[in-house]
C-alpha positions in Angstrom: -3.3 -28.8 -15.2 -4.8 -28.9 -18.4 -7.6 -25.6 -19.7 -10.3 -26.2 -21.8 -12.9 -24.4 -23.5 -15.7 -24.1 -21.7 -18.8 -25.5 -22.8 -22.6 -25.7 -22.0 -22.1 -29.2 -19.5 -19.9 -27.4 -17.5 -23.0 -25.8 -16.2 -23.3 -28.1 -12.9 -19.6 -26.9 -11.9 -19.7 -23.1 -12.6 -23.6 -22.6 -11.3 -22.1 -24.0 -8.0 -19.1 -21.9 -8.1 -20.4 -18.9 -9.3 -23.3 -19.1 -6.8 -20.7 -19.9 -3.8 -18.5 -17.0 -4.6 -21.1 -14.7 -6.6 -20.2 -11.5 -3.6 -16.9 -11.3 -5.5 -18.3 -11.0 -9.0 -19.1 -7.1 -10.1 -22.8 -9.4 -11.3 -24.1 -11.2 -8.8 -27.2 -12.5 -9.0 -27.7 -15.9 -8.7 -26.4 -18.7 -11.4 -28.7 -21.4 -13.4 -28.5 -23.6 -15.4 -30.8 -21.7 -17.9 -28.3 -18.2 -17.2 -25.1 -20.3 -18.4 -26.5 -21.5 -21.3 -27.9 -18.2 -22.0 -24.1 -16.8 -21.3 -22.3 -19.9 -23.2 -25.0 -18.3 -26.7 -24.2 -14.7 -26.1 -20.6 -14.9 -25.6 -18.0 -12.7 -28.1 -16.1 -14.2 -30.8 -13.3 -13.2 -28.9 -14.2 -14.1 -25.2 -11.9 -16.9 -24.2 -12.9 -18.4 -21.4 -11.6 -22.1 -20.0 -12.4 -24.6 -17.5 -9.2 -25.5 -16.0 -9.1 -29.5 -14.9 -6.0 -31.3 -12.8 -5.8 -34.8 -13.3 -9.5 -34.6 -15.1 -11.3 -33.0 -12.2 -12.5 -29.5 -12.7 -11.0 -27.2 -11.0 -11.6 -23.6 -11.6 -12.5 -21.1 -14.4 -10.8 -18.3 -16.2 -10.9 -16.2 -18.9 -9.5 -13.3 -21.3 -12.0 -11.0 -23.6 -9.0 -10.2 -26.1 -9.1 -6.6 -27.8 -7.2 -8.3 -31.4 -7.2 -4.3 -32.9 -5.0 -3.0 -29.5 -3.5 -6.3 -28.7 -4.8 -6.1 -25.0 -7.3 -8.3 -23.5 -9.5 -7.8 -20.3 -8.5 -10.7 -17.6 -12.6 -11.2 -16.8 -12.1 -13.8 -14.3 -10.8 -16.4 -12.3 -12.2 -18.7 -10.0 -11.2 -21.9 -8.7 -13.8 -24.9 -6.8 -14.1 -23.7 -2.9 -13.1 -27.8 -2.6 -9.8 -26.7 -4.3 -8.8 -23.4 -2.8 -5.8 -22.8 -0.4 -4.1 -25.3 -3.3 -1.9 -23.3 -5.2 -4.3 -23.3 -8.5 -5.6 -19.3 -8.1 -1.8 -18.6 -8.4 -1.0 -21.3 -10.9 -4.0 -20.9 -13.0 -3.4 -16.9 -13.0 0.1 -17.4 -14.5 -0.9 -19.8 -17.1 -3.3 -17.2 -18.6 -1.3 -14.4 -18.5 1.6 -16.9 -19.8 -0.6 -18.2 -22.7 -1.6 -13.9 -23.1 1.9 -12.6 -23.6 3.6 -15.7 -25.4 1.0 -17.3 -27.2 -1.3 -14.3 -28.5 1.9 -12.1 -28.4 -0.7 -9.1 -26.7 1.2 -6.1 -24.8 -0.9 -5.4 -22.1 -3.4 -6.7 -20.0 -6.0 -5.0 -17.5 -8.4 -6.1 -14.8 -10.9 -4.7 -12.7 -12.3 -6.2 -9.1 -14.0 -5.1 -6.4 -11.7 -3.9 -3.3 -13.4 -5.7 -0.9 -12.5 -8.9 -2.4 -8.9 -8.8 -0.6 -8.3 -12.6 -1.4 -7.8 -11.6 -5.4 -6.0 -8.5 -4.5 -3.3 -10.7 -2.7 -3.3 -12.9 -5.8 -3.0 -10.5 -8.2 0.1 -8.3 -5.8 2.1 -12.1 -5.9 1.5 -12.5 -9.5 2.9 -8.9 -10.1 -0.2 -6.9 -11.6 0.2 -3.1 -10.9 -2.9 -1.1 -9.6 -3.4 1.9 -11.7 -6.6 3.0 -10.2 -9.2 2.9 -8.2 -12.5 3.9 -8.9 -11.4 5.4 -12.6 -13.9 6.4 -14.7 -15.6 3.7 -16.2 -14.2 1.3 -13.5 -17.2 2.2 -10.8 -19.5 0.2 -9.3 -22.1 0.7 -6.6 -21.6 -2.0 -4.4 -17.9 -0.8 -3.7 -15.1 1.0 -4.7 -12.8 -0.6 -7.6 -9.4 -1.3 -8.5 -8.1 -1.1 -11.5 -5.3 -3.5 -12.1 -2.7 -3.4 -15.6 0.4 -6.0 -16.3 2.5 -5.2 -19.2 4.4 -7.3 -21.0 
């Protein structure tokens, strides 16, 4: 497997994925073209987000919005192809980041939110060892559905 940085003609794979999977997304209306691009000019300095490719086939999406004053960073997402799930890469592609997180940005801590009803990321995120320290915390609400908030430190 081999992340990238994503960039604005990777539109054609995450409008599909997004738009397949966009119940599981806390913001999910519907994906263009026109919103990536918009998303790929508005992103933070910090957001880091990657197209993840096996063999030169994208494959999924994930990324970090790092905090570089608190040496945290706020796991935003991961997604992976719904022709590539039931693969291994949700699992493999959620230990890389957190890998690359802990020994490669040397942060302490990271945190996630997601909505409870999206049990197949709560499974993930149990195997990969994340601890729930929440649900529905203050600022972690949403009103289509209760929310867990997830930590891992380092």
């Amino acid at each position: 497997m081999r992340f990238r940085p994503i960039e604005a003609r990777d539109a054609e794979w995450v409008v599909r994925w997004r738009n397949a999977n966009r119940d599981s997304f806390f913001d999910n209306r519907v994906v263009t073209t026109d919103t990536h691009l918009e998303f790929m000019r508005n992103r933070r300095l910090h957001d880091l987000i990657w197209i993840v490719e096996d063999e030169g086939v994208p494959v999924g999406m994930a990324g970090l919005r790092v905090d570089v004053e608190h040496c945290i960073a706020e796991y935003r997402m991961l997604l992976v192809g719904d022709e590539h799930k039931g693969k291994g890469y949700g699992e493999q592609i959620e230990r890389e980041v957190m890998k690359y997180a802990f020994d490669v940005l040397k942060l302490d801590y990271l945190w996630g939110d997601y909505l409870e009803s999206n049990k197949a990321i709560g499974k993930l995120h149990e195997k990969t060892g994340w601890t729930i320290e929440g649900i529905d915390l203050p600022g972690h609400t949403h009103e289509r559905g209760r929310v867990v908030h997830i930590g891992y430190h380092k």
